[in-house]
N, C-alpha and C positions, 0 to 999 in steps of 0.2 A: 504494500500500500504506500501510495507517494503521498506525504501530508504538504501541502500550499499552505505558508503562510504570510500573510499577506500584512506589511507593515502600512501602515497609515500614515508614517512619517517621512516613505520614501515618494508619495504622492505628489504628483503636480501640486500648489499651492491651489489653484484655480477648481481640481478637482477634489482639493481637501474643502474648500466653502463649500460645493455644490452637494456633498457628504454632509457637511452640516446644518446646510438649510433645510435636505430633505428632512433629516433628524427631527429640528424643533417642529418642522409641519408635522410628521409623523406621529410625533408625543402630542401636541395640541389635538392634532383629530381625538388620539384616545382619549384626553380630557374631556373635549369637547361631545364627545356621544356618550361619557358615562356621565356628564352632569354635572362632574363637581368641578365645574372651571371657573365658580362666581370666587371673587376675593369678597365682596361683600353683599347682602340680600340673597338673592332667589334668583336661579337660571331662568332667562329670557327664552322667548321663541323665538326673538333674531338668530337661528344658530348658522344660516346661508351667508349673514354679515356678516358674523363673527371668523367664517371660513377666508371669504375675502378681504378682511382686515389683517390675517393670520397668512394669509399667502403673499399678500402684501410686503409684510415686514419678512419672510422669511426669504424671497426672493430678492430683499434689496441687500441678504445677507451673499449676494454674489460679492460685492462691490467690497465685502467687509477687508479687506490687502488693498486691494486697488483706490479706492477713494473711502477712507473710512469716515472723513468727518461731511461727505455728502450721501452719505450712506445713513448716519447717523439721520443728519436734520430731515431727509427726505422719511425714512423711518417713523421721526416724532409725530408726524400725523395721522398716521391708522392707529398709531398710541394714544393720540390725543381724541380719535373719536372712539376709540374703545374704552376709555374713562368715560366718556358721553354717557355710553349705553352702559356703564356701571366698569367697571373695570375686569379683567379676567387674565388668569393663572398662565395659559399659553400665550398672550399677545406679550404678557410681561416678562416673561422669562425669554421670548426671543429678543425684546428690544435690550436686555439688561445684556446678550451677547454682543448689540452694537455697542451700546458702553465698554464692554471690555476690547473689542476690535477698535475702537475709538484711542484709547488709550496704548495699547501697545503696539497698533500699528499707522497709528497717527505720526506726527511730524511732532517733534518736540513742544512746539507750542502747545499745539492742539492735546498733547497726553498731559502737561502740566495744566491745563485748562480744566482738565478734565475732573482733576481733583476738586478744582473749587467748583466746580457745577455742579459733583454728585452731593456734596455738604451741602448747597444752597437749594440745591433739589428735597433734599431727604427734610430737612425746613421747613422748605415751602409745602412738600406733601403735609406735612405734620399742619403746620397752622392751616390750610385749606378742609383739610379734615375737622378741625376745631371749629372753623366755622359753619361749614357746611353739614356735619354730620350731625344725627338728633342727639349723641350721647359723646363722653368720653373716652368712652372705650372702643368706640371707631375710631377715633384719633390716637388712642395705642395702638391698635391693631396696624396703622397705616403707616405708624413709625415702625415697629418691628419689621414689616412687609416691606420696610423699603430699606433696609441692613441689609440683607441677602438679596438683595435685585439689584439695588442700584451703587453703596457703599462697597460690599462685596465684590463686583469684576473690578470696579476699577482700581481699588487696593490692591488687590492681586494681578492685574492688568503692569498695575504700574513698577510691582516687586519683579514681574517677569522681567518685563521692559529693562530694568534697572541690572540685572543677574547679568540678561545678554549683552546688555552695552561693557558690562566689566570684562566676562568674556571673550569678546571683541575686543578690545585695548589687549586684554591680554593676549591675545592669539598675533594681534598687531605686533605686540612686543616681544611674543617670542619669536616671531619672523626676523623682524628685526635683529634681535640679536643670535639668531641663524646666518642670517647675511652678515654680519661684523663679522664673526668667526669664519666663518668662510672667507671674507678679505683677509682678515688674519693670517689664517692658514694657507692660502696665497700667497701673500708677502713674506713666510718665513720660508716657504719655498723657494719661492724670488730669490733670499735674499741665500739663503742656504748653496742654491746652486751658483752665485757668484760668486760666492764663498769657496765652494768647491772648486770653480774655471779657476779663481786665483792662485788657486794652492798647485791644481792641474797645470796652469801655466809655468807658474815658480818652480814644477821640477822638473817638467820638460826644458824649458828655456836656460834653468840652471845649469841642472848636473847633464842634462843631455847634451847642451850645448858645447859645453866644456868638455865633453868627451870627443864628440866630432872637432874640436879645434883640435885638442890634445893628440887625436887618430892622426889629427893631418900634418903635424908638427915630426909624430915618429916616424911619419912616411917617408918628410924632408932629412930628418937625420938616419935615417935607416944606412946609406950608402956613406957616412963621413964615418963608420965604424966607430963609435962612442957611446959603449953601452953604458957607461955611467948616467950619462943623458936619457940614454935611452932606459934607463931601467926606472927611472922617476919623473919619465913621461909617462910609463906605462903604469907605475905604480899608482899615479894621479889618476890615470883614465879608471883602475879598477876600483881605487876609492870614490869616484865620481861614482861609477854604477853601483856601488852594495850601495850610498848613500841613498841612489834614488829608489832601489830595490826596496830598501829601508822606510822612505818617506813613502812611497805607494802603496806597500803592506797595511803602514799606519792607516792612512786613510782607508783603506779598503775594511781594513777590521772596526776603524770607529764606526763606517756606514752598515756594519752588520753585527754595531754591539748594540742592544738593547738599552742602553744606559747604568746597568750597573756594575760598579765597580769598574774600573783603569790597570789598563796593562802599561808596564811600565814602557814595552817595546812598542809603545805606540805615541809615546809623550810627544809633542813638537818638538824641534827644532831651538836653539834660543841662542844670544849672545856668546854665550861659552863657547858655543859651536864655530865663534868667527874666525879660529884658526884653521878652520878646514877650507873656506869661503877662500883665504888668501892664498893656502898651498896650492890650489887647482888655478887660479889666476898666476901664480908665479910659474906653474909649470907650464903652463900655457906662453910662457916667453914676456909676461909682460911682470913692471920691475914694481910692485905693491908696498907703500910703510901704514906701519899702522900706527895709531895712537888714540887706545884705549884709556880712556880715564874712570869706567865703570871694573870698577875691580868684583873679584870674584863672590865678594863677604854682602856686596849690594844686592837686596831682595828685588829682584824689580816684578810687576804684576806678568802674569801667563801671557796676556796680549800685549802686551807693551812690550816684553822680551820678542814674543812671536812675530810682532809687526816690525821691529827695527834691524832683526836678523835676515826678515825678508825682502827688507829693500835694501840692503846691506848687498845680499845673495844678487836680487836682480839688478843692481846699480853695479854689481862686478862684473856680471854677466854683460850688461850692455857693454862696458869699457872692451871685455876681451873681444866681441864678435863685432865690434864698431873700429875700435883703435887696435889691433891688435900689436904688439911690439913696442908699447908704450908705455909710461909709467903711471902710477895712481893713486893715490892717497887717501885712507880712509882714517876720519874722526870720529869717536863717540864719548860724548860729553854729559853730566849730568849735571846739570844745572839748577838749584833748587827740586819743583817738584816736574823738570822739564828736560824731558833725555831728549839728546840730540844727534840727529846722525847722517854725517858728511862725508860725503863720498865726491871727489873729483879725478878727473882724469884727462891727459891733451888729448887732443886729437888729429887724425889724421889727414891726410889732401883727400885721401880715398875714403873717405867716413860718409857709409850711404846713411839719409837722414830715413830711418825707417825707425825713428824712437819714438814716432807720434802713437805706435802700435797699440799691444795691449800691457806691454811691460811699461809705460809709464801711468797707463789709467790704473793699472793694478797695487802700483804704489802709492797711489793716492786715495783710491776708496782704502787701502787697509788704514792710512793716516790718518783716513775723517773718520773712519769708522769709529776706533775710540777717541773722537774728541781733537785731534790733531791737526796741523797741517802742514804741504808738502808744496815744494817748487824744484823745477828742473829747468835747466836751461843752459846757452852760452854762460862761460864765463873765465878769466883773463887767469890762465891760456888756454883753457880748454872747454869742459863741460866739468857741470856743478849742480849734483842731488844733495836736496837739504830737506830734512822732518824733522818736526819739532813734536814730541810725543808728549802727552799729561803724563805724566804716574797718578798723579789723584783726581780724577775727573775732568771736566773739560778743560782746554787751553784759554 
């Protein structure tokens, strides 16, 4: 046996009213043929009126989404003459639906309106009854009768109304902060994988580079038989590749640790390391002094080490594959809370200008990156990389 069951909430809106107009006509007939649909006195023999007064109001309950507040007033008058002929149980319980359809599916005015009309209403029943009725106890009767018809939808009209509008904001709000998070996580992608190109560039352009010069230098003395030369050419070229072998591993294992816990053969790179940076440039034929004033006992922070090793690394790198056979000078100064690091080098007749590339964009997002900043350029006699790093927050 297949059971259908059939939700009432997944309904057209249009065919959810026309469900509930038949309803209140349906209910009013039964009222109306067993008699007891007077609110007050003795049923009438109008009951042909009372059917057209009652279809009346139940078919303007089409309108009750689409136009609720001309729904309403066009409404109050099969209401107003069904009080005429005495008032009854199913003409009031449809119209007290257009109160509630008034109220929650009105326009903000119109449901805040609506509050003060059913107060002034439920009043005005009460003293109209006081006047017009033979006794007192019609005029209770017409105040309690008018709590559950007319005070009742639109209270509860107006708690609806009030839930869904929270609902809404809040569903607004959490979209909202779906799409933040999602730019988020965008930009740390973004900014992730430049991260990466940089560090990808810095070992290609580094250690690789200095290998292909280093190849091409033993090629040249291969035939002057000096293997002294030759043996700490080739020693450079094979420290140049475990170094890179080294830096790629690392990265390769950070992008497939999970985050816990640090291997220590994954650490970066840092200043201490600057004596490998000049034995591959001195083996490469060009003539390097240093002068280090960051002694070994100075903490410097993980990226401030990391970033100044790196422009260090590719500020040598340019010198050898630009000037090769030339001399170059590197400083690093720590100045207050402001490490500084100078790298110059001459240059050559034959010095192709290909430095606009990504090895000098690469040194300068790592300088802005924490806070710093970077200039490259001519300068007398040569070229001249300068970064000025915070140690404690911005420059």
């Amino acid at each position: 046996m297949v059971h259908v069951r059939l939700d009432y909430r997944r309904l057209p809106p249009f065919t959810q009213d026309v469900g509930i107009a038949l309803l209140y006509f349906a209910g009013g007939t039964v009222l109306y043929l067993s008699g007891i649909y007077p609110l007050f006195g003795e049923p009438t023999h109008l009951i042909w009126t009372r059917f057209v007064l009652l279809g009346t109001v139940c078919l303007l309950q089409l309108l009750r989404r689409l136009k609720p507040g001309v729904a309403l007033v066009l409404a109050a008058v099969p209401f107003s003459a069904d009080i005429h002929l005495g008032m009854s149980a199913p003409i009031l319980i449809a119209f007290s639906d257009h109160l509630y359809a008034a109220t929650l599916y009105g326009s903000r005015w119109l449901s805040r309106t609506m509050i003060g009309l059913a107060a002034s209403g439920t009043i005005g029943a009460v003293v109209i009854a006081l006047i017009v009725a033979d006794d007192w106890r019609t005029a209770v009767l017409a105040a309690v009768a008018a709590v559950p018809f007319i005070i009742t939808p639109v209270w509860w009209a107006s708690n609806v109304r009030t839930h869904r509008e929270i609902a809404l904001r809040e569903r607004a709000n959490a979209e909202q902060l779906a799409r933040i998070a999602e730019l988020d996580r965008n930009a740390a992608v973004a900014g992730e994988r430049a991260r990466m190109a940089r560090d990808l560039h810095d070992v290609i352009a580094g250690h690789l580079s200095a290998i292909a010069i280093q190849s091409e230098a033993a090629l040249s003395i291969a035939d002057d038989a000096k293997p002294d030369t030759m043996r700490t050419v080739l020693r450079s070229v094979r420290g140049n590749s475990v170094d890179a072998l080294e830096e790629m591993r690392a990265m390769i294992g950070l992008l497939r640790s999970q985050g816990v816990g640090e291997d220590e053969t994954t650490a970066p790179a840092r200043l201490g390391e600057l004596s490998k940076l000049v034995e591959s440039a001195r083996a490469s034929g060009m003539a390097v002094t240093v002068a280090n004033e960051v002694g070994p006992e100075v903490s410097l922070p993980a990226a401030v080490d990391l970033t100044a090793y790196r422009i260090a690394q590719e500020a040598l790198t340019n010198a050898v594959k630009h000037a090769p056979g030339t001399s170059a000078a590197v400083r690093i100064r720590l100045d207050g809370k402001i490490l500084t690091v100078e790298v110059t080098n001459e240059l050559t007749t034959t010095r192709r200008e290909s430095d606009a590339g990504h090895g000098l964009l690469n040194m300068r997002e790592r300088a802005q990156a924490i806070g710093g900043s970077f200039v490259a350029g001519p300068a007398d006699p040569g070229w001249r990389v300068f970064a000025a790093l915070p140690i404690g927050g911005q420059a």
